[in-house]
C-alpha positions in Angstrom: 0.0 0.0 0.0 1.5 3.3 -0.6 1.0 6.0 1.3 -0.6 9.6 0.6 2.0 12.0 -1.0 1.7 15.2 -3.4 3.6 15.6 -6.5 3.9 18.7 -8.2 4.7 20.0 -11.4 6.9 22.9 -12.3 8.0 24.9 -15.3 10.3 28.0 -15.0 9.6 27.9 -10.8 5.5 27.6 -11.2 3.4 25.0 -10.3 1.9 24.0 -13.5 -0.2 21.0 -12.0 0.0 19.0 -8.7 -1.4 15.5 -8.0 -2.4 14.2 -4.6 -2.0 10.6 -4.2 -4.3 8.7 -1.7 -3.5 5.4 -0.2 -4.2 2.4 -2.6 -2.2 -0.8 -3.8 0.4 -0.1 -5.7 -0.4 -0.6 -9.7 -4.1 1.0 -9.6 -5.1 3.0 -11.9 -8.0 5.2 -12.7 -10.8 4.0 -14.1 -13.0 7.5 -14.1 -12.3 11.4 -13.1 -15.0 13.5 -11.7 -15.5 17.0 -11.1 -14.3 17.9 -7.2 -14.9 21.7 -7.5 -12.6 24.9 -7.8 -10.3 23.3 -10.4 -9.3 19.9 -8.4 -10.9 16.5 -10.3 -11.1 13.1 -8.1 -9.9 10.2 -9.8 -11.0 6.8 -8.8 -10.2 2.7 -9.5 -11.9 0.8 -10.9 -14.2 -0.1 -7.5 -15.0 3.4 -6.7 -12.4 4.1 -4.2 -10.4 7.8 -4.4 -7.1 7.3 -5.5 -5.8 10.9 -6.0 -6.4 14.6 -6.7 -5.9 16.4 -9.6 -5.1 20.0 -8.9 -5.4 21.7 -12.6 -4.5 25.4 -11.6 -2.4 25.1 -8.4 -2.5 28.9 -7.9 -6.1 28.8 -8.2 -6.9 26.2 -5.2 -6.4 26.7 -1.5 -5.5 24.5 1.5 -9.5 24.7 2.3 -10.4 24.0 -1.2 -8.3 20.3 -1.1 -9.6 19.7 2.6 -13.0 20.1 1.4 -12.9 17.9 -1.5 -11.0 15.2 1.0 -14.0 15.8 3.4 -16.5 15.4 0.6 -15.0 11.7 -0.1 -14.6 10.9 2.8 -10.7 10.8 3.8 -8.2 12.8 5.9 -7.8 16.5 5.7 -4.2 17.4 4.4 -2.0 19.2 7.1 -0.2 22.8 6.1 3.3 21.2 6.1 1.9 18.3 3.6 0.4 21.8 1.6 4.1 23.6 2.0 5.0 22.8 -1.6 2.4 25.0 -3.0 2.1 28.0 -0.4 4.6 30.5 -2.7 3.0 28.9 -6.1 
């Protein structure tokens, strides 16, 4: 199982994108995206669990933003220092 962990993209020192990973087995893989709200998309396997966060405009989306998409599907809000990456973005 891995464990939850943001990625983010960066071109010329700006976030482009960022992807939150949620826990799953390692080798899942989408199987449909919705729409979370304020620019982040939800993508889940193929059983209906979350599996990670799409963040489209980084700049665009807050802490709050994330914390209420996690809320909505039911897993752990994200902690400022697991946010640090994108505070300056």
């Amino acid at each position: 199982m891995k464990a939850r962990y943001l990625e983010v993209t960066y071109s010329r020192g700006k976030a482009l994108a960022a992807y939150l990973y949620l826990p799953r087995v390692t080798g899942v893989r989408a199987a449909r995206t919705d729409e979370g709200g304020r620019g982040v998309r939800v993508d889940y396997d193929a059983s209906g669990k979350p599996i990670g966060l799409e963040l489209m405009a980084p700049s665009d989306v807050t802490l709050a933003d994330v914390n209420a998409v996690l809320a909505r599907i039911g897993e752990p809000e994200l902690a400022p220092e697991e946010w640090a990456p994108l505070c300056n973005v």
